[in-house]
N, CA, C and O atoms as a CHARMM CRD file, in Angstrom:
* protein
*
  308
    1    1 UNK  N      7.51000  -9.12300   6.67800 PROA 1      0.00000
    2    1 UNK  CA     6.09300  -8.84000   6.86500 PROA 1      0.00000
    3    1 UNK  C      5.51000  -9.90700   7.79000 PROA 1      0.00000
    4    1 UNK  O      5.63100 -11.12800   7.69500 PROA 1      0.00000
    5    2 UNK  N      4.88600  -9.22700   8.65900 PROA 2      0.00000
    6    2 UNK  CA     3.98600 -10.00400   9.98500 PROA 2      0.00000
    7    2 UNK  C      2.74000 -10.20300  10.04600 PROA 2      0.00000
    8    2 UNK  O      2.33300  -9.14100   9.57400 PROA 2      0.00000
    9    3 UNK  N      1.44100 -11.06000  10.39500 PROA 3      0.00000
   10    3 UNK  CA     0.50600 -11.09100  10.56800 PROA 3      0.00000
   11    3 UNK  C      0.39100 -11.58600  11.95100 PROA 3      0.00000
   12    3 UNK  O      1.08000 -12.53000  12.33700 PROA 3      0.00000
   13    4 UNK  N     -0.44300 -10.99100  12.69900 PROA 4      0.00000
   14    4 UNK  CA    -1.14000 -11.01300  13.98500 PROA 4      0.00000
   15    4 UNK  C     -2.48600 -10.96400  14.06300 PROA 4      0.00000
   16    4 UNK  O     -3.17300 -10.06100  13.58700 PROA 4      0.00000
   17    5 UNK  N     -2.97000 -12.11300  14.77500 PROA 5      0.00000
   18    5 UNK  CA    -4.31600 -12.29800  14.93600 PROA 5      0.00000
   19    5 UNK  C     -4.97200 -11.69200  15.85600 PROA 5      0.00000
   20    5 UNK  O     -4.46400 -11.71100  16.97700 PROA 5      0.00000
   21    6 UNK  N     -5.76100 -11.26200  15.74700 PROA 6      0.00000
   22    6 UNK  CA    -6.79100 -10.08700  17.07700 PROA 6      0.00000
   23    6 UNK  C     -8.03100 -11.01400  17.19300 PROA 6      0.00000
   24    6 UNK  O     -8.60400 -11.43800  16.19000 PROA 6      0.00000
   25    7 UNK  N     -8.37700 -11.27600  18.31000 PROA 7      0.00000
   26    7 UNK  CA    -9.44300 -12.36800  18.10800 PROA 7      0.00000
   27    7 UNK  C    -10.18300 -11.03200  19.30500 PROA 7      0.00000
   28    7 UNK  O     -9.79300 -10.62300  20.39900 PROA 7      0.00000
   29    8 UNK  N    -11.40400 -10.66900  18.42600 PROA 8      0.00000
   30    8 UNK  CA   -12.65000  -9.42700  19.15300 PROA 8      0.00000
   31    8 UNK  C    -14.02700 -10.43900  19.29700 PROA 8      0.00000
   32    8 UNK  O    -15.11400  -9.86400  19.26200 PROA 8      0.00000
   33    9 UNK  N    -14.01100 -12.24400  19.49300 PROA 9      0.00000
   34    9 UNK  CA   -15.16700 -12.44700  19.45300 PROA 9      0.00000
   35    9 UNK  C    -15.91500 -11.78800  20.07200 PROA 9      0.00000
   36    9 UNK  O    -15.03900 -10.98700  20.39600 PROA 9      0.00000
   37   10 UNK  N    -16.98400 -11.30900  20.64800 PROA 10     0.00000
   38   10 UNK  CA   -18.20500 -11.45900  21.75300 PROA 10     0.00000
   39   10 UNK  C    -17.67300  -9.95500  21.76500 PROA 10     0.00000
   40   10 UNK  O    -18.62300  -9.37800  22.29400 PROA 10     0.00000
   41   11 UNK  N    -17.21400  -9.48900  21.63500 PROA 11     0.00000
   42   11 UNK  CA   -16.54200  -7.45600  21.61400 PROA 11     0.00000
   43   11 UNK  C    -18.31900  -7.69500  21.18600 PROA 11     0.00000
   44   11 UNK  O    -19.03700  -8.66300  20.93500 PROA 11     0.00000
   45   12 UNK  N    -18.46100  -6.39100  21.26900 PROA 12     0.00000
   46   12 UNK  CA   -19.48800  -5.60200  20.93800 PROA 12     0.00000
   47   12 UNK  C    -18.94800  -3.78900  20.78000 PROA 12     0.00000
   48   12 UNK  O    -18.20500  -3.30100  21.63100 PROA 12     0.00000
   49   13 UNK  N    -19.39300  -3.07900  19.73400 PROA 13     0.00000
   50   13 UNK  CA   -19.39300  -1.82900  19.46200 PROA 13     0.00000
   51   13 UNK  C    -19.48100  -0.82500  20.72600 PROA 13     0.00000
   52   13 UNK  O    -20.30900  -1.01200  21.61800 PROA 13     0.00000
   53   14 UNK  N    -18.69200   0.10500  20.73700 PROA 14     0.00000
   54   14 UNK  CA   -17.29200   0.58100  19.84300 PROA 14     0.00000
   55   14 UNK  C    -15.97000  -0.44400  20.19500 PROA 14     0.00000
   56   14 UNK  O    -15.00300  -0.06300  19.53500 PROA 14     0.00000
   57   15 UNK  N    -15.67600  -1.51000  20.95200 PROA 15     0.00000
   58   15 UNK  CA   -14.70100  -2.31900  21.69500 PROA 15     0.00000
   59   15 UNK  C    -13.95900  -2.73300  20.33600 PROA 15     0.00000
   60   15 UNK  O    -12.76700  -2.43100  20.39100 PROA 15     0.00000
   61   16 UNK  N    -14.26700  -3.23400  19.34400 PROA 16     0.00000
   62   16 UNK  CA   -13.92900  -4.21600  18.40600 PROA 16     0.00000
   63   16 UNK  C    -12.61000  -3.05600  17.34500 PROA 16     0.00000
   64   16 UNK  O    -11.49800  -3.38300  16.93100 PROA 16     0.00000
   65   17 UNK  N    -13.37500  -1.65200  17.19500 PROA 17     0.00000
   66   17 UNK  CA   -12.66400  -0.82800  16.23500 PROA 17     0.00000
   67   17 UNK  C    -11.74000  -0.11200  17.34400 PROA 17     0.00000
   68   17 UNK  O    -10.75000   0.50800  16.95500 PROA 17     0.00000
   69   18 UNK  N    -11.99900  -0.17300  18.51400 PROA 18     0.00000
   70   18 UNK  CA   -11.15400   0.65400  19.82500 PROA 18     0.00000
   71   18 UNK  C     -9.94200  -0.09400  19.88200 PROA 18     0.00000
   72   18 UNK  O     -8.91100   0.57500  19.80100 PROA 18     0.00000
   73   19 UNK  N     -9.82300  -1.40500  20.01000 PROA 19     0.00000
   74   19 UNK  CA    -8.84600  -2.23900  20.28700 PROA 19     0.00000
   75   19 UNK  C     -8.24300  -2.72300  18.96200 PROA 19     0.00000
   76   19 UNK  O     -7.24500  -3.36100  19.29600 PROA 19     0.00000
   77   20 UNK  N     -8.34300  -2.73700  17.70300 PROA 20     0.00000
   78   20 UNK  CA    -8.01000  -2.39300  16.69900 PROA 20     0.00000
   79   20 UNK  C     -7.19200  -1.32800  16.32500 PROA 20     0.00000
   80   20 UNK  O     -6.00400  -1.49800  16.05000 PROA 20     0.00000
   81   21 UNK  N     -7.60500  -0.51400  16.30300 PROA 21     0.00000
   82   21 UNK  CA    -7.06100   0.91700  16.29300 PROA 21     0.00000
   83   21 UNK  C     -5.94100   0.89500  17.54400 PROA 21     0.00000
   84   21 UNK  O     -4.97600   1.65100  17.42600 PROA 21     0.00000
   85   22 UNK  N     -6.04200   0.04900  18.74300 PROA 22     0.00000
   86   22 UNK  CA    -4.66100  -0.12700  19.93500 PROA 22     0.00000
   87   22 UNK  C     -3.49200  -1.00000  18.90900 PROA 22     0.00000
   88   22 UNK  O     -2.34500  -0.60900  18.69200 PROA 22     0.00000
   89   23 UNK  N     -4.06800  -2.16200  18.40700 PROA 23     0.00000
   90   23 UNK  CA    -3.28600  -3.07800  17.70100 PROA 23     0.00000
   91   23 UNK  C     -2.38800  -1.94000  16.59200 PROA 23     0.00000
   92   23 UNK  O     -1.20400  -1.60500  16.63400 PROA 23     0.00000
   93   24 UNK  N     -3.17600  -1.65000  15.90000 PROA 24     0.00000
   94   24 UNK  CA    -2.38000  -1.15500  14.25600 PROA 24     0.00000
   95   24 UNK  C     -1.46700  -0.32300  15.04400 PROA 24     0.00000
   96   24 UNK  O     -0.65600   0.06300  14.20300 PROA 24     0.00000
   97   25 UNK  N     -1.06800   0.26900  16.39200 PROA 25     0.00000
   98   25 UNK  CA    -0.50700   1.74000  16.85100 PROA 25     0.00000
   99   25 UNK  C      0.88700   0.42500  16.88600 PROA 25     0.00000
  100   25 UNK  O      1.95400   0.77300  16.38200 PROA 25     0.00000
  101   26 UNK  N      0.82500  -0.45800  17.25400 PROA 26     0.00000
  102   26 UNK  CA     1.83200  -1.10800  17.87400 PROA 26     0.00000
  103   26 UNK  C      2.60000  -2.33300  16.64800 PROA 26     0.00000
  104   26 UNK  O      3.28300  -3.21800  17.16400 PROA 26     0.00000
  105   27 UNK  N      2.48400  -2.33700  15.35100 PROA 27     0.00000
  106   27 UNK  CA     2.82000  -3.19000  14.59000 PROA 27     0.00000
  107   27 UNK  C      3.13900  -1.91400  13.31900 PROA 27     0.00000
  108   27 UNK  O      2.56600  -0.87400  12.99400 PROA 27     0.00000
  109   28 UNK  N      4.50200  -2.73400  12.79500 PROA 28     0.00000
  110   28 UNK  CA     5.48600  -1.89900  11.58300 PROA 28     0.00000
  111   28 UNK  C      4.65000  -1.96300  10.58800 PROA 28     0.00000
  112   28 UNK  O      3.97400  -2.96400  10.35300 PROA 28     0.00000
  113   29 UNK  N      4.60200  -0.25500   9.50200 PROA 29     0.00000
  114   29 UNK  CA     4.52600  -0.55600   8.26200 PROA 29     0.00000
  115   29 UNK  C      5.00800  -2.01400   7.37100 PROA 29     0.00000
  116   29 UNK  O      6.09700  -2.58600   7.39300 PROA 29     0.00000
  117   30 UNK  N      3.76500  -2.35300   6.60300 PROA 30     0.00000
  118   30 UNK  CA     4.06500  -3.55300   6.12500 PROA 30     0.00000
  119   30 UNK  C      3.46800  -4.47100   6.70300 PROA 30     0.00000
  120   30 UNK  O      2.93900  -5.40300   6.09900 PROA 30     0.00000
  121   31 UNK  N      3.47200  -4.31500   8.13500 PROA 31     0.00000
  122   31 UNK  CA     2.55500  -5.74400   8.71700 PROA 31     0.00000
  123   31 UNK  C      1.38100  -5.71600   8.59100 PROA 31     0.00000
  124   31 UNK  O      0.87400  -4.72800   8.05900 PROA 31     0.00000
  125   32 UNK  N      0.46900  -6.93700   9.10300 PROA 32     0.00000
  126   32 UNK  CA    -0.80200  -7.25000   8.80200 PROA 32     0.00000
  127   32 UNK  C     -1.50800  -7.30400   9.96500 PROA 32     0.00000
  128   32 UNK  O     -0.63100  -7.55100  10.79300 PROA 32     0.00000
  129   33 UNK  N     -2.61400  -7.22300  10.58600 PROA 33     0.00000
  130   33 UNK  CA    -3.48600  -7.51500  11.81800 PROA 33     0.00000
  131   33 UNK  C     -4.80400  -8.69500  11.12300 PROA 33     0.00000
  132   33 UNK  O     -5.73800  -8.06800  10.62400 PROA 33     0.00000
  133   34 UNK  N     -4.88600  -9.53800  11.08400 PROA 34     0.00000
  134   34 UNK  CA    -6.04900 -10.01600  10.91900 PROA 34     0.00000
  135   34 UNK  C     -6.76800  -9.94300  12.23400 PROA 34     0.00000
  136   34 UNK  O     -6.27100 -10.23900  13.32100 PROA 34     0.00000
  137   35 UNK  N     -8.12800  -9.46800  11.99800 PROA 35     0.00000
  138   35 UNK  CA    -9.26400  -9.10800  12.90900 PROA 35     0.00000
  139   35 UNK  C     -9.95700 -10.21300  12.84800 PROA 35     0.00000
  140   35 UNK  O     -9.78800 -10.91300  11.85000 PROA 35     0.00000
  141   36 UNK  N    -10.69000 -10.55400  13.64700 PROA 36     0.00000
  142   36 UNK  CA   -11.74500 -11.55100  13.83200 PROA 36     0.00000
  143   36 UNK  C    -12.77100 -10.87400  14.88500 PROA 36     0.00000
  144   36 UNK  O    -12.53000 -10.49600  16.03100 PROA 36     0.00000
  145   37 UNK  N    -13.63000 -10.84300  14.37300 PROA 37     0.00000
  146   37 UNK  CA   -15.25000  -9.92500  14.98900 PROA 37     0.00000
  147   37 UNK  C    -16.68900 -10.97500  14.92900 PROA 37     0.00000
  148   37 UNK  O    -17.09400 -11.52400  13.90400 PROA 37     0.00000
  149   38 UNK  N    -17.11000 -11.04800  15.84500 PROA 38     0.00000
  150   38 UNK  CA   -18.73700 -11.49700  15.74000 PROA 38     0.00000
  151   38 UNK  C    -19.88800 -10.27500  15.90800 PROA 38     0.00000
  152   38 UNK  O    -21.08500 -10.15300  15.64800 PROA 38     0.00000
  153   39 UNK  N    -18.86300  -9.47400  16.47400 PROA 39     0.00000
  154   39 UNK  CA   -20.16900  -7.96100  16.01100 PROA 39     0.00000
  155   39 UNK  C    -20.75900  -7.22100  14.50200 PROA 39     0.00000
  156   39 UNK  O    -20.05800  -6.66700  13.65500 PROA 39     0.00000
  157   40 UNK  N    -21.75100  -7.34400  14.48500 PROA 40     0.00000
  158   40 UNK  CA   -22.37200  -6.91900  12.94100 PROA 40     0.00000
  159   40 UNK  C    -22.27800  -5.56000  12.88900 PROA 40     0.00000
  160   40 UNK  O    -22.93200  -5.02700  11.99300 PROA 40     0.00000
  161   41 UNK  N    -21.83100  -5.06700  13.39300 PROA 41     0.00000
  162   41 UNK  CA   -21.44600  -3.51900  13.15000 PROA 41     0.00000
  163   41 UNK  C    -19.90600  -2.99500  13.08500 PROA 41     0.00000
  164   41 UNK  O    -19.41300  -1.86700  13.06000 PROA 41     0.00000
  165   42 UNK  N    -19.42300  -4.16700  13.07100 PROA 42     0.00000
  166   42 UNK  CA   -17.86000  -3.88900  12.66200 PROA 42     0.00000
  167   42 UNK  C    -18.13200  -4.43800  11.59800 PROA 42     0.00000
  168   42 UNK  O    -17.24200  -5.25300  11.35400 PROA 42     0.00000
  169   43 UNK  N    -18.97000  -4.42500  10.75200 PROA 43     0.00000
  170   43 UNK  CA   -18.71900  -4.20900   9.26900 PROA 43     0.00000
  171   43 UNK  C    -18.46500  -2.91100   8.95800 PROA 43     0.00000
  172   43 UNK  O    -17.54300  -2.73900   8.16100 PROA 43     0.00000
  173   44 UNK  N    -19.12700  -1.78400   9.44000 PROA 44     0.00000
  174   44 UNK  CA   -19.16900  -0.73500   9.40400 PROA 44     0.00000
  175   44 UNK  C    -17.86000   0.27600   9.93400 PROA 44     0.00000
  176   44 UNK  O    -17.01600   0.88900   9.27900 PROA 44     0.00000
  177   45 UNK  N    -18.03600   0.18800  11.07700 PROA 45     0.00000
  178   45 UNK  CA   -16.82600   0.38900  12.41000 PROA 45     0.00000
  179   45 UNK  C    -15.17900   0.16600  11.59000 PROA 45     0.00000
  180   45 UNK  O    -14.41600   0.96500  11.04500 PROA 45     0.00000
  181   46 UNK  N    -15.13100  -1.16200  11.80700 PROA 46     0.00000
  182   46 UNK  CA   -13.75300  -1.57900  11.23700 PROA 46     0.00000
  183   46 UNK  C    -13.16300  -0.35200   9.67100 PROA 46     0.00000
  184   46 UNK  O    -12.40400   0.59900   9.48400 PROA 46     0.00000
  185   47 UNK  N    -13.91200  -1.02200   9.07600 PROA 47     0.00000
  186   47 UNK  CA   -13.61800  -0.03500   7.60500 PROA 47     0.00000
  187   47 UNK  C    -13.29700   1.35000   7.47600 PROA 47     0.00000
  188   47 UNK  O    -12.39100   1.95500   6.90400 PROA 47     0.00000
  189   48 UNK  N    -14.78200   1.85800   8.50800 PROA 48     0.00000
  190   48 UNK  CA   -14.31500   3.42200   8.50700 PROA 48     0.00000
  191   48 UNK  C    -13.19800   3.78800   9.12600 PROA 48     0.00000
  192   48 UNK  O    -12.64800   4.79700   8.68700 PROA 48     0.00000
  193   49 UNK  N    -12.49900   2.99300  10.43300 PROA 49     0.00000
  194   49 UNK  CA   -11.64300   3.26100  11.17700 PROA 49     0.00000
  195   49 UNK  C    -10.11600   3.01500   9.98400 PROA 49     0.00000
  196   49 UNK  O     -9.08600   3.66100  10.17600 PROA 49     0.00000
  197   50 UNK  N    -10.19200   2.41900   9.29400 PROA 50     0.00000
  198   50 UNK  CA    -9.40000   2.03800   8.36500 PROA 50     0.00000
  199   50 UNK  C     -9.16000   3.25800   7.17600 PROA 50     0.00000
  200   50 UNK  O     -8.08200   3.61800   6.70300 PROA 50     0.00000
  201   51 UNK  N    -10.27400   3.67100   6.91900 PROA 51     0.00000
  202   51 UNK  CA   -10.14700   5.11200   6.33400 PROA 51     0.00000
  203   51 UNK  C     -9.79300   6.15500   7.20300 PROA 51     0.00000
  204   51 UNK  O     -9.20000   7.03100   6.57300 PROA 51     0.00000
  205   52 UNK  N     -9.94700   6.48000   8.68700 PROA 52     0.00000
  206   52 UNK  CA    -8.98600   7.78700   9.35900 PROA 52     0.00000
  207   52 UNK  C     -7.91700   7.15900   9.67200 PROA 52     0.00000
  208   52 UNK  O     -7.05100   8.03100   9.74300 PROA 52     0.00000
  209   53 UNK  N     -7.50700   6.26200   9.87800 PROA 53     0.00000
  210   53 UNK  CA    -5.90500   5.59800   9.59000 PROA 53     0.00000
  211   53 UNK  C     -5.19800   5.49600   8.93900 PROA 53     0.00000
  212   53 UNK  O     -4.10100   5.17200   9.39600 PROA 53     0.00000
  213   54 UNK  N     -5.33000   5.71400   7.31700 PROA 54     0.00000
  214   54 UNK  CA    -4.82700   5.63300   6.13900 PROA 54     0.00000
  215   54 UNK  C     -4.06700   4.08300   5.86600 PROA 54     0.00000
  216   54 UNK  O     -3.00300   4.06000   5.24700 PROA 54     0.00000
  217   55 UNK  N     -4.62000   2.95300   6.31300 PROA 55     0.00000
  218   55 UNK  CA    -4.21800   1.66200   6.40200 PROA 55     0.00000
  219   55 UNK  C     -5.09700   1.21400   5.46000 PROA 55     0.00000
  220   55 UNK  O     -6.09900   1.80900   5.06500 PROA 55     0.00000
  221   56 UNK  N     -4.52000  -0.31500   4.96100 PROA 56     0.00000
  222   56 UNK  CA    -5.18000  -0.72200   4.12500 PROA 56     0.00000
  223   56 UNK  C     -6.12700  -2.39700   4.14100 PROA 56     0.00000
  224   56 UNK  O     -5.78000  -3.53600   4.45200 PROA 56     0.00000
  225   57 UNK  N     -7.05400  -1.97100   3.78400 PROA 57     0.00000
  226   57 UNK  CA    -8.39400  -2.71900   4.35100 PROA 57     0.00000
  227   57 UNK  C     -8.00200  -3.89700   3.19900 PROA 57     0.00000
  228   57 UNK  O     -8.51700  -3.60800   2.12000 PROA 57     0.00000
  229   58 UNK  N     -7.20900  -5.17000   3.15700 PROA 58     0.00000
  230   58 UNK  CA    -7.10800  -5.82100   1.97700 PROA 58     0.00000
  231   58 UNK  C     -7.88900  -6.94900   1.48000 PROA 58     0.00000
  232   58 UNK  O     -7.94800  -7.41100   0.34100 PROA 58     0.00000
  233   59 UNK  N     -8.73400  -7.45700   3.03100 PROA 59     0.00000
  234   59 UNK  CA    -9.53200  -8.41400   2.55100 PROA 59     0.00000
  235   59 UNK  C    -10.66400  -8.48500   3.62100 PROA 59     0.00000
  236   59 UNK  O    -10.42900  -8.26600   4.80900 PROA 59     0.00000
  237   60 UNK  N    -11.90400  -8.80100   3.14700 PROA 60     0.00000
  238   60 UNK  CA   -12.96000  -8.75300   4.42300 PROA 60     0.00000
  239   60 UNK  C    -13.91400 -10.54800   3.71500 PROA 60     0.00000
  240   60 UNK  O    -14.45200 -10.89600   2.66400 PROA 60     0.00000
  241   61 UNK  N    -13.57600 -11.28900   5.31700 PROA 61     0.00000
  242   61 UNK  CA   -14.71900 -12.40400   4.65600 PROA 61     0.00000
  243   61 UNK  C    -15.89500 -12.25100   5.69000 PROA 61     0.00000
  244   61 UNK  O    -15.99500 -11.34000   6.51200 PROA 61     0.00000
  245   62 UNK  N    -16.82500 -13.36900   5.49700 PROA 62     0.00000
  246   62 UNK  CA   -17.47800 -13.65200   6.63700 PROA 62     0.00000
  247   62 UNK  C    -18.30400 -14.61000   6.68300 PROA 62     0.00000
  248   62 UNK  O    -19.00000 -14.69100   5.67000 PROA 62     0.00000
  249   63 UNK  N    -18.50000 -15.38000   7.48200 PROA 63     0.00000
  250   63 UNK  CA   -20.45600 -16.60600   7.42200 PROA 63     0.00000
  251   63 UNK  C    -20.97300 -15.85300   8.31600 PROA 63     0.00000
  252   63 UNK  O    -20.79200 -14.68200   8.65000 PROA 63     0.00000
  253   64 UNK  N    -21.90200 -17.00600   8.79300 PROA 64     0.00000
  254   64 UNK  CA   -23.12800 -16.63700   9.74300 PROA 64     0.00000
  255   64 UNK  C    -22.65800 -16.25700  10.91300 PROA 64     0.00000
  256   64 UNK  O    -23.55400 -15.68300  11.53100 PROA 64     0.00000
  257   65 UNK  N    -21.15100 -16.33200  11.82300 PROA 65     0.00000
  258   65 UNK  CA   -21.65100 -16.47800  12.82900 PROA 65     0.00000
  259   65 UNK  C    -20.07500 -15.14200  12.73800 PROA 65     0.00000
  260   65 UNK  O    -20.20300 -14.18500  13.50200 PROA 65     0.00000
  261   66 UNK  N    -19.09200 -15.16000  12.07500 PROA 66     0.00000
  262   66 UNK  CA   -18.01700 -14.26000  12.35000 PROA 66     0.00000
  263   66 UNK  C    -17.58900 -13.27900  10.83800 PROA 66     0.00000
  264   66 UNK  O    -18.04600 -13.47400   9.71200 PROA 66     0.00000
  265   67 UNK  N    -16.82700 -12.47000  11.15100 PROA 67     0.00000
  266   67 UNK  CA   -16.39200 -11.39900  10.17500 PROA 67     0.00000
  267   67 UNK  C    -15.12400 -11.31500  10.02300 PROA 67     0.00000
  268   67 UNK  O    -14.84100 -10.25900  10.59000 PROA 67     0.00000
  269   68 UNK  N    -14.09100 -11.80300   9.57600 PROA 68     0.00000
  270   68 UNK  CA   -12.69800 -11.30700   9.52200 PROA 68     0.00000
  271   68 UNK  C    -12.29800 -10.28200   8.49500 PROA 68     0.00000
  272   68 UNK  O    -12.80800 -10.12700   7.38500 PROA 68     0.00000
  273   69 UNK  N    -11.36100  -9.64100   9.00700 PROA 69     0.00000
  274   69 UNK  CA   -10.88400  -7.90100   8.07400 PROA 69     0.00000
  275   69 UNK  C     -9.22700  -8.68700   8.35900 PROA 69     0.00000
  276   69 UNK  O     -8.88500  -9.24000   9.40400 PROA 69     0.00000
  277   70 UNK  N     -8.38400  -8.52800   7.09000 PROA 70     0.00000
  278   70 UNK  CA    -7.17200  -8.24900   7.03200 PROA 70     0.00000
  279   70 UNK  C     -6.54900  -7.02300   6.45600 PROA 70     0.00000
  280   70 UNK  O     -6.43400  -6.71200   5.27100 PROA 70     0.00000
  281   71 UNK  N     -6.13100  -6.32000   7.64400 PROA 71     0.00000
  282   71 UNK  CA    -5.25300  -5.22100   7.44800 PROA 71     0.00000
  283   71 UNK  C     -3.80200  -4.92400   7.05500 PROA 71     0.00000
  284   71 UNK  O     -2.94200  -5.55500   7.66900 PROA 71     0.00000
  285   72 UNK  N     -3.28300  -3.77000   5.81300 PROA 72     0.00000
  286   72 UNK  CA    -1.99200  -3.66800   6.47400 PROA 72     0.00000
  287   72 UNK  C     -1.54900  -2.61900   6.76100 PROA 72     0.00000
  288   72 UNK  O     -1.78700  -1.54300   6.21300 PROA 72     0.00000
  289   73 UNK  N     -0.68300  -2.88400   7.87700 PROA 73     0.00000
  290   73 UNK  CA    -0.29600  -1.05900   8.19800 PROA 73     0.00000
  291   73 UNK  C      0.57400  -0.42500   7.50500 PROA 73     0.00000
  292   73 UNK  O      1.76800  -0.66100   7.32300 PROA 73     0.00000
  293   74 UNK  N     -0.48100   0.87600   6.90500 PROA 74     0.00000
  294   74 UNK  CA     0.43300   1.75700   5.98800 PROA 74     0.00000
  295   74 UNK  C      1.56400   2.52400   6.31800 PROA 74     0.00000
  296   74 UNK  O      2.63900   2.53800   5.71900 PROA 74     0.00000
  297   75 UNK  N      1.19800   3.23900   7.44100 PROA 75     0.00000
  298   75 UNK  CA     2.53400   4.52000   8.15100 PROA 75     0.00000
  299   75 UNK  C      2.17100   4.61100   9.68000 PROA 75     0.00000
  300   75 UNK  O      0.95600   4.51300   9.85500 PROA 75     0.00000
  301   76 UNK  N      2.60100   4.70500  10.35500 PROA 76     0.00000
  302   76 UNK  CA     2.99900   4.92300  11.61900 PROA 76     0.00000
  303   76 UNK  C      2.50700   6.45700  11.77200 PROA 76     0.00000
  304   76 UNK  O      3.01300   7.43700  11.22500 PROA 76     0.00000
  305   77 UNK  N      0.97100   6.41900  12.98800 PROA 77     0.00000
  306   77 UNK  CA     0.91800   7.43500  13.22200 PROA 77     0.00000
  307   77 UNK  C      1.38000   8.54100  13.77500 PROA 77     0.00000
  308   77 UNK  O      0.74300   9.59000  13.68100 PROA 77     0.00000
């Protein structure tokens, strides 16, 4: 099992869940993507994209200034 960091600072919506959704296409069931976002609407974005993916959303933190989502990929679309 792998984790890969996606760093989406300064992304802005839709960029952050677009290039996300590029990442998870390219990493094995089992692995992980940690996301890193400063857009406040990939609170939203990220998650739902995580529900038409059937991947699993396992941890979401955040402060004032960033948002991280750790993913893992369920199945290979």
């Amino acid at each position: 099992m792998k984790t890969t960091k996606l760093d989406l600072s300064g992304l802005k919506c839709p960029l952050p869940a677009l290039k996300t959704r590029k990442a998870l296409g390219s990493i094995l069931p089992g692995d992980r993507i940690e996301v890193h976002c400063t857009d406040p609407l990939s609170k939203i974005d990220i998650p739902n994209l995580i529900n038409e993916t059937g991947d699993r959303l396992e941890a979401v933190t955040h402060d004032a200034n960033r948002i991280v989502f750790l993913i893992e990929r369920r199945r290979m679309s």
